[in-house]
N, C-alpha and C positions, 0 to 999 in steps of 0.2 A: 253331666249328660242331659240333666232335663234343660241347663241354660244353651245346650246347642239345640235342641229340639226348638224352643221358644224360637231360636233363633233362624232356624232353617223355616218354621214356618211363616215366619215372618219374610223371610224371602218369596215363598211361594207365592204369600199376597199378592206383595208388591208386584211379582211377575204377574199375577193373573190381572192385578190393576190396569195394569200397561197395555196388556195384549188382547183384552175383552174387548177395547173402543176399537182397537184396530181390528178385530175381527167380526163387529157389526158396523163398523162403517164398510167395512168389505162387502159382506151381506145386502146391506142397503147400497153398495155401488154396485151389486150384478142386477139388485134390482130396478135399479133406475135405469139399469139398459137395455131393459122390456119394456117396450113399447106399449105392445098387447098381446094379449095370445087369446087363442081362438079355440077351445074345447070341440070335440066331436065323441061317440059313444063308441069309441074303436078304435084297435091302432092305425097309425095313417105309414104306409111302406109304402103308396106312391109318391112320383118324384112329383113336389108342384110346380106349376108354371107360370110366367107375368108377363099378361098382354095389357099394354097401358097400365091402370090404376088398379087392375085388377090381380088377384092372386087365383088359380086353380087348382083344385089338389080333392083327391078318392080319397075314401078312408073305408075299415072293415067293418062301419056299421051300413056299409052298402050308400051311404050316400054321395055323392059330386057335390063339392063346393063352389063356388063363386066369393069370394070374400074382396072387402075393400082392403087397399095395401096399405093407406093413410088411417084410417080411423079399428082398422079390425072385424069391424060390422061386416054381416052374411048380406050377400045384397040377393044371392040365390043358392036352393039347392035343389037336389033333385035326387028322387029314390031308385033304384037300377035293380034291387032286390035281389044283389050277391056281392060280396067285399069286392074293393076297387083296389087292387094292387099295380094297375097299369099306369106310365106315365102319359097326360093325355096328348093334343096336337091342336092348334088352332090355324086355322086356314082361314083366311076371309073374313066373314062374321059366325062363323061355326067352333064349338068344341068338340072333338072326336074322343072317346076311350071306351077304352072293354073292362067290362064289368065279370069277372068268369070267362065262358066263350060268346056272351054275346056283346054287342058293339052300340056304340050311341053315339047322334051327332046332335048336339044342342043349339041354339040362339045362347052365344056367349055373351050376349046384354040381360036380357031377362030368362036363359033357361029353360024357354018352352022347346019339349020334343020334335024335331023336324023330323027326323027319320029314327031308325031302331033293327037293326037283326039280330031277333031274339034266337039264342041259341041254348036253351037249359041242356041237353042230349049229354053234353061232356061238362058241363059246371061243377058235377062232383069229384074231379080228379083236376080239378084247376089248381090244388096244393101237394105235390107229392108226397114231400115229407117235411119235417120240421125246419127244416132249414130253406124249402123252397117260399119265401115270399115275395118274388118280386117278379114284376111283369113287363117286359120291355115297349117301348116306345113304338108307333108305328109310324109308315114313312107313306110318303106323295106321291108318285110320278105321274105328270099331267091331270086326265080328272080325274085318276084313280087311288085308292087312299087303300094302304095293305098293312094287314095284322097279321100276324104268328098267332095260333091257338092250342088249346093244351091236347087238340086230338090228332097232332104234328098236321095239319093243313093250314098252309099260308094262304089266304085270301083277299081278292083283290074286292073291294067295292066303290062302287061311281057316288063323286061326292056328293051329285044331289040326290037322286033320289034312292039312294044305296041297296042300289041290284049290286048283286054276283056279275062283275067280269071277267075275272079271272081266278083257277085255282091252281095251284101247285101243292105237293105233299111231301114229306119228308120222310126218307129208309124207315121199317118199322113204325110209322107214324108216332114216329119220339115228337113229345110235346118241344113246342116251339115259345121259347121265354124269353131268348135276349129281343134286345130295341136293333129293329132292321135300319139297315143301311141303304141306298141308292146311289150311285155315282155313275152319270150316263144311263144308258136304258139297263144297266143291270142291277137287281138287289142281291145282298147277300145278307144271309143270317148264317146260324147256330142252331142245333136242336140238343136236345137233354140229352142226349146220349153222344154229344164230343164230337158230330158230323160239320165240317162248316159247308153252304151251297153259295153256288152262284147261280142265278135267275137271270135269263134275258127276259124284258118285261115285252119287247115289242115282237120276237118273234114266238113268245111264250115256253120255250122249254127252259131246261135246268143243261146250264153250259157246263160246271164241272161241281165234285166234290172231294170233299178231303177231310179223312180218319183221322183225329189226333190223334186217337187210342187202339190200340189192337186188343188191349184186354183191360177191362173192368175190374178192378182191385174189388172194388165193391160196388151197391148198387149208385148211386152218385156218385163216382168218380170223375166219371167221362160228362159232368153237367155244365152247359155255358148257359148260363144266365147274365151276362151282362152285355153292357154296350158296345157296338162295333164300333169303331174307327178306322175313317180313311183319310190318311195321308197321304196325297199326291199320289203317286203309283201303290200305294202298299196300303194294305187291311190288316189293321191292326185289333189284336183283340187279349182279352186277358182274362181268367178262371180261376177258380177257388183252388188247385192245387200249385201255385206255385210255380206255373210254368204260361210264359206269354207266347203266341205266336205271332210272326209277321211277314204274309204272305206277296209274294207281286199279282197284283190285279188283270191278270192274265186269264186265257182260255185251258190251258197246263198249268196247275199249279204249281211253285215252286217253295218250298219249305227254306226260307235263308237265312232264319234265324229264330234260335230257342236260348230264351232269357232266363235264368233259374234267378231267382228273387231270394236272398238271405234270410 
């Protein structure tokens, strides 16, 4: 017994000999394929973005990035003084994101504040619950540049000097999370509570909407937080329970198809 014992352990060696080097040259091969990374004092749940050489990207210690995409280096940042969960947009020589409910447009070369609508009012319900962290994208049409905010009012503001053009509001003013869409003069979003709208931007009202849910299982059930998509006639969109919709981009909505995901 004890010479199988010598013996088994002497296999064990041998195997750990073998598979040690192979398991730190592994180690040292994930590491070599970092490049650099870039620490901030928060998590980061917004989406970044790369205009030229540049990286863009919030994070929940409230600051905006600007980082180089080659070397890693911060070439700017800037303080908003509420977590950044939104993804931002770049137009021109400007960066646009909401910080909470208020909005910022920067000098995407060096960062300095061109405009700002500060909004603290709703910044403290800008997190529903645990699971809500992400804040969707905002969209363009001509000079007007529009956000979803957590006090369900869509708002339109002019890119330069970022007045109020235009406001629309959502059933209940359910907070407005997914990244809006635009295709022709209409937007459409999503609000927290399972509504989808459609916006004319030029003649300013709300052309139609549509209930995915007639009843709330619980209190986030009915929540769209993500990204629209539009395909060619059809607005596609997709939510935490399991169930995609895809609508025709029409004045009547038409329901033509529900996807159940395995």
């Amino acid at each position: 017994m004890q010479k199988l014992n010598i013996v088994h352990n002497f296999r064990i060696k041998i195997l750990l000999l073998l598979f040690i080097p192979l398991f730190t040259d592994s180690v040292a091969f994930k590491k070599s394929m970092i490049k650099w990374s870039f620490p901030t004092n928060g998590r980061i749940f917004s989406h970044p973005i790369l205009d030229d050489s540049t990286i863009y990207f919030g994070s929940n210690d409230s600051i905006f990035y600007a980082v180089d995409i080659i070397s890693g280096n911060k070439r700017w940042s800037y303080d908003s003084n509420f977590p950044i969960r939104s993804k931002a947009m770049i137009f021109e020589e400007k960066v646009y994101f909401k910080s909470g409910s208020s909005i910022y447009a920067l000098n995407k070369n060096n960062g300095e504040e061109i405009w700002s609508f500060v909004n603290f009012e709703n910044n403290e319900i800008n997190k529903l619950d645990n699971w809500d962290y992400h804040n969707g994208a905002p969209a363009i049409y001509k000079s007007t540049i529009y956000f979803g905010l957590s006090n369900g009012m869509l708002i339109g503001l002019d890119l330069i000097p970022g007045k109020i053009k235009s406001k629309f509001t959502t059933i209940d003013s359910a907070p407005i999370k997914c990244g809006l869409v635009i295709d022709n003069e209409t937007l459409y979003c999503a609000d927290w509570n399972g509504k989808v709208y459609a916006f004319d931007l030029e003649k300013e009202n709300r052309v139609w909407i549509y209930e995915t849910y007639k009843e709330k299982l619980y209190e986030t059930f009915c929540q769209i937080n993500t990204e629209l998509i539009i395909y060619k006639n059809l607005l596609i969109l997709i939510f935490p329970n399991k169930l995609s919709f895809i609508f025709w981009k029409m004045q009547r909505i038409i329901l033509i198809k529900t996807i159940k995901n395995e």
